[in-house]
VEXZA-653884 format. One record per residue (C-alpha): residue in three letters; x, y, z. Coordinates in steps of 0.2 Angstrom, whole numbers, plus 5000, padded with zeros to 4 digits. Layout:
% residues N
ALAXYZ
...
***
This chain:
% residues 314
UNK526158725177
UNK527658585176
UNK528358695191
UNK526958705201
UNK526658515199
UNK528458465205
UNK528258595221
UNK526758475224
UNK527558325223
UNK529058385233
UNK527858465246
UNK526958295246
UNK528458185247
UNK528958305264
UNK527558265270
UNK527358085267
UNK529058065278
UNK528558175291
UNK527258085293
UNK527757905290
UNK529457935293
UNK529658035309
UNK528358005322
UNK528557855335
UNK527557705330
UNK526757565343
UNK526457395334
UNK525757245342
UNK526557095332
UNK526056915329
UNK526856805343
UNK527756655331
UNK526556525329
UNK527556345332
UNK528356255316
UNK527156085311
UNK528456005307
UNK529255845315
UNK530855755316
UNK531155565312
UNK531355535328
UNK531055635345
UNK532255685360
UNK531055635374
UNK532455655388
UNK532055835397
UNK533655955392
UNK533656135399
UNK534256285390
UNK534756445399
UNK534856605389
UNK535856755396
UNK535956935391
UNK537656995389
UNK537557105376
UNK538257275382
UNK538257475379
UNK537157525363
UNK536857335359
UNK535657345374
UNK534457455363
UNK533157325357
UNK532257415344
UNK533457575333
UNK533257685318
UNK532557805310
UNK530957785316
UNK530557755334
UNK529657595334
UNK528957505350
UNK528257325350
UNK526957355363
UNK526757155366
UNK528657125367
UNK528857195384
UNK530657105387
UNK531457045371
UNK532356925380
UNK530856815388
UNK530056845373
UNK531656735364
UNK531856605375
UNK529956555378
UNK529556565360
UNK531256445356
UNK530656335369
UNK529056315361
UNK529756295345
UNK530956165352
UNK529556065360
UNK528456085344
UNK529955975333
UNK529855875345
UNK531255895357
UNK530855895376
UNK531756065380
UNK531056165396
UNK532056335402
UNK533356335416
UNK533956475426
UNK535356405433
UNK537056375427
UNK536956205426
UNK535956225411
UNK536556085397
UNK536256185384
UNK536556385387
UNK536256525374
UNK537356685379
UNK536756825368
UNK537756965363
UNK536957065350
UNK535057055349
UNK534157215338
UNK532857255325
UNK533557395316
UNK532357505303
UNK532757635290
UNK531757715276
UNK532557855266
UNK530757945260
UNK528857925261
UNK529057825244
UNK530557705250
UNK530157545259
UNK530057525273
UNK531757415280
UNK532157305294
UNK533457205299
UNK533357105312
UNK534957015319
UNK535356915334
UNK537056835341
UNK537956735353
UNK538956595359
UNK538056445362
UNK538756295374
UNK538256125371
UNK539255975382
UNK540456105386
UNK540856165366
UNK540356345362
UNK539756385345
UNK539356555338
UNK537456565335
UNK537056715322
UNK535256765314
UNK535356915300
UNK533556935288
UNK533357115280
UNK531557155273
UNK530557285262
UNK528757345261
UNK528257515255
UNK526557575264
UNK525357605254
UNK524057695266
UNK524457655285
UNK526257615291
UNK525157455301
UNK525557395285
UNK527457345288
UNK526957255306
UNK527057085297
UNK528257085283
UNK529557205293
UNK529157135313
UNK527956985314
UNK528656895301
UNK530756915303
UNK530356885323
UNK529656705320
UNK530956675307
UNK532356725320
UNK531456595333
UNK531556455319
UNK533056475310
UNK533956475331
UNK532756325335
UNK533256225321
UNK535456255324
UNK535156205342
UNK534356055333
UNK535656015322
UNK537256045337
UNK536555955350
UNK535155835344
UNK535555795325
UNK533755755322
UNK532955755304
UNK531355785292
UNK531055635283
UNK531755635268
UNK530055615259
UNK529555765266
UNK530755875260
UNK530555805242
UNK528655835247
UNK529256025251
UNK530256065236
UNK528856025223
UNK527856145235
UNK529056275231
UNK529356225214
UNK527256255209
UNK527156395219
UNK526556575213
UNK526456645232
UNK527456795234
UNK527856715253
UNK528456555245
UNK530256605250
UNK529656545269
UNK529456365262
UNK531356385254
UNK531756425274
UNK530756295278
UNK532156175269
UNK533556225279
UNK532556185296
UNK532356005288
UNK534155965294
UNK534155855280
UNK535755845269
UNK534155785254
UNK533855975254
UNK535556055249
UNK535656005230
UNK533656105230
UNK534456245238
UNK535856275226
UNK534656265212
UNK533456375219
UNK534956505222
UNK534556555205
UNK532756565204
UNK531856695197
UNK531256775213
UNK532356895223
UNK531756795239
UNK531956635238
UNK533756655229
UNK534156755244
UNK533156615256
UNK533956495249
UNK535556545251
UNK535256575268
UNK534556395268
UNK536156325264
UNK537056405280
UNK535656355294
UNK535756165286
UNK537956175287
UNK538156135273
UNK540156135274
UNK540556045256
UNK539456215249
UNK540856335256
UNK541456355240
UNK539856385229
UNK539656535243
UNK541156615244
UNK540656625225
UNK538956695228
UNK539856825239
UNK541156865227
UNK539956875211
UNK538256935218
UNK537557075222
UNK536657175238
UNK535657035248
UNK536256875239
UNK538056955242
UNK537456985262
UNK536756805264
UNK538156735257
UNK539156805268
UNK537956765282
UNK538056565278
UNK539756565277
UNK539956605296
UNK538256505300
UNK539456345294
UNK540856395308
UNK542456325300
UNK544256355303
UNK544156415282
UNK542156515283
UNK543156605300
UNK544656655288
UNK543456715276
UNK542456815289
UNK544156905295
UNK544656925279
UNK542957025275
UNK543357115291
UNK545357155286
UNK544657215270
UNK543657395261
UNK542257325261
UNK541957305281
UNK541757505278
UNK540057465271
UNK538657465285
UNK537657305280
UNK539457195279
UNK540057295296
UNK538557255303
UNK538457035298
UNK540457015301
UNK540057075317
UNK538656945323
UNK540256805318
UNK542056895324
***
């Protein structure tokens, strides 16, 4: 009887990943819905912002993995980019409008731009990550712009259920987090300071599982008010806002943190470790470059995920 009961799980697990595993899937996602927040102050001067593709070869392939996914309402991934940045731009506040020409102020040349899924059985989550890269010019300086977010779900009944947490929701996030270090290079504008102590007792009373997207929501602020929250929520409780608020730290540049994340690499493990690493370019020092190569120089570029953020910074 205990034989025939594991041949029926083993024949049920097949079938769950044939079915959810190996068939193409078409999701409609949500577009991002435009951040509510404001800065002190407003940039009312109309800037323009060009965004060119230059990513080449297999970095041309939008959506990868084990399973072939196709966002049906994502027709060309890069005009879906640059309208949604431009409405999340004007959204904070800042007058910026889309320019074809290469007199563009402000100019966004992507090189790496993917959602990549994997999911190693029917009873595995689900996994995406979703990463974005380039060099961004602003007055004639280039920066390297990066976005990394990796996220789970197991489905349950339908694979509709991993649309949000594995598409939707890393897609608007990606919109934001680039929305908010075009703010911080070129504009400098702020969240009141109020408003971010208003955010962290949010987060701090909070039982929501999505509560990690208000611990994000502190590293839009582009408030230096938000970094001592950020470190202390680097230990919370939940896997996903330590992870967020890592992150956090990185998208605010938070420079004078560069050592507490070099620790967070060096003593933390899977996603914390990956983030960290991830901040650490987002601050784009002579030291978080050194660090980068040194990743890169090192054993553990051999590992897919590391391979895979060093290479959104080097």
């Amino acid at each position: 009887m205990t034989r025939m009961k594991n041949i029926t799980l083993c024949m049920i697990a097949v079938f769950m990943f044939l079915v959810f595993g190996g068939c193409a899937q078409r999701y409609s996602i949500k577009p991002p819905t435009p951040s509510s927040m404001l800065y002190v102050e407003k940039a009312n001067t109309e800037t323009g912002l060009k965004i060119t593709d230059q990513r080449e070869g297999d970095d041309r392939n939008f959506s990868i993995g084990r399973l072939k996914v196709y966002l049906t309402n994502v027709t060309d991934e890069m005009i879906f980019l640059r309208e949604n940045l431009v409405k999340e731009l004007n959204s904070r506040g800042i007058a910026v409008v889309a320019y074809d020409t290469d007199d563009a102020p402000l100019q966004f040349i992507v090189r790496k731009y993917r959602i990549r899924n994997h999911r190693s059985t029917g009873f595995s989550p689900f996994q995406t990550a979703t990463t974005l890269s380039g060099d961004y010019i602003s007055n004639g300086e280039s920066k390297k712009l990066a976005f990394y977010f990796r996220i789970g779900k197991v489905p349950i009944w339908s694979m509709k259920e991993v649309i949000d947490p594995c598409y939707s929701i890393p897609l608007s996030l990606m919109v934001k987090e680039v929305a908010s270090k075009i703010n911080r290079i070129s504009f400098g504008l702020q969240m009141p300071t109020e408003k971010v102590d208003a955010l962290v007792k949010e987060i701090e009373g909070s039982t929501d599982n999505y509560v990690f997207l208000k611990v994000l929501e502190l590293g839009y602020t582009n408030n230096p008010a938000a970094i001592g929250p950020l470190v202390r929520l680097a230990d919370h409780d939940d896997d996903y806002v330590k992870v967020a608020a890592i992150c956090s730290l990185g998208v605010l540049g938070a420079v004078d943190q560069f050592e507490f994340l070099k620790d967070c690499y060096n003593t933390r493990t899977k996603d914390e470790k990956l983030m960290a690493l991830k901040s650490i370019g987002d601050l784009n020092t002579p030291e978080a470059i050194a660090f980068i190569q040194s990743v890169k120089n090192s054993d553990e570029y051999n590992h897919e995920r590391i391979r895979e953020l060093v290479d959104l910074f080097i």
